[in-house]
N, C-alpha and C positions, 0 to 999 in steps of 0.2 A: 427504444434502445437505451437510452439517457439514463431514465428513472430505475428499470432493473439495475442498471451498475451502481448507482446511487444508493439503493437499498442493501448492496449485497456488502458494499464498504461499510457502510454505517451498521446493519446484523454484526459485522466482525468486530467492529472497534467499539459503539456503544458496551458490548460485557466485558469488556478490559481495560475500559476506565476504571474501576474498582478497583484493580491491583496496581496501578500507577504509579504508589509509592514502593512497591515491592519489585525486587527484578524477577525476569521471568528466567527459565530457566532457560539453557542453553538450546534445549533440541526446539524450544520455542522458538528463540532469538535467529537459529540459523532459519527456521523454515521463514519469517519474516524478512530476512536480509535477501532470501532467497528468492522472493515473492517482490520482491523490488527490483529485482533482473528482470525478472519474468515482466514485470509491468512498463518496465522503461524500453526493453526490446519491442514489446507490444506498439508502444508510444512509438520508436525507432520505425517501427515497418509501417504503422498507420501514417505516417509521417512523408515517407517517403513514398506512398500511394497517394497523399496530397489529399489526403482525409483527414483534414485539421482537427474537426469537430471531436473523432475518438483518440488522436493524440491527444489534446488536451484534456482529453478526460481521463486516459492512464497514466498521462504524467503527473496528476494531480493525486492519482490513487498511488502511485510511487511517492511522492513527498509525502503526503501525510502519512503511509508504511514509514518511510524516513525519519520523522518526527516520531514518532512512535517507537521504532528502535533506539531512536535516538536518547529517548527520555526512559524507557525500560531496560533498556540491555546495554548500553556502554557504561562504564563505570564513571 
């Protein structure tokens, strides 16, 4: 279970290191911001099922989304 999540983050972010100095565009930026709900909700419910193991792994897929808008799309 670990390893598919682990690949499918890094498929997304390895080809977007290349534009890192460029902003992305906005319909990008929103579906990222948007994808950081979605991952910290995820985290929130895994959480409160007391399945530690996969919140820490989508809070972690939520921060590095975070850093990643962070450093693309805010000014």
């Amino acid at each position: 279970m670990r390893k598919p999540i682990l690949m499918l983050v890094m498929a997304l972010m390895v080809p977007n290191m290349g534009f890192a100095n460029d902003p992305y565009p906005k319909e990008v930026c929103k579906q990222i911001y948007d994808s950081i709900g979605i991952f910290l909700a995820i985290a929130d419910k895994a959480w409160k099922s007391e399945d530690e193991e996969k919140a820490i792994i989508y809070s972690k897929v939520a921060a590095n989304y975070a850093t990643v808008y962070g450093v693309t799309c805010k000014p």
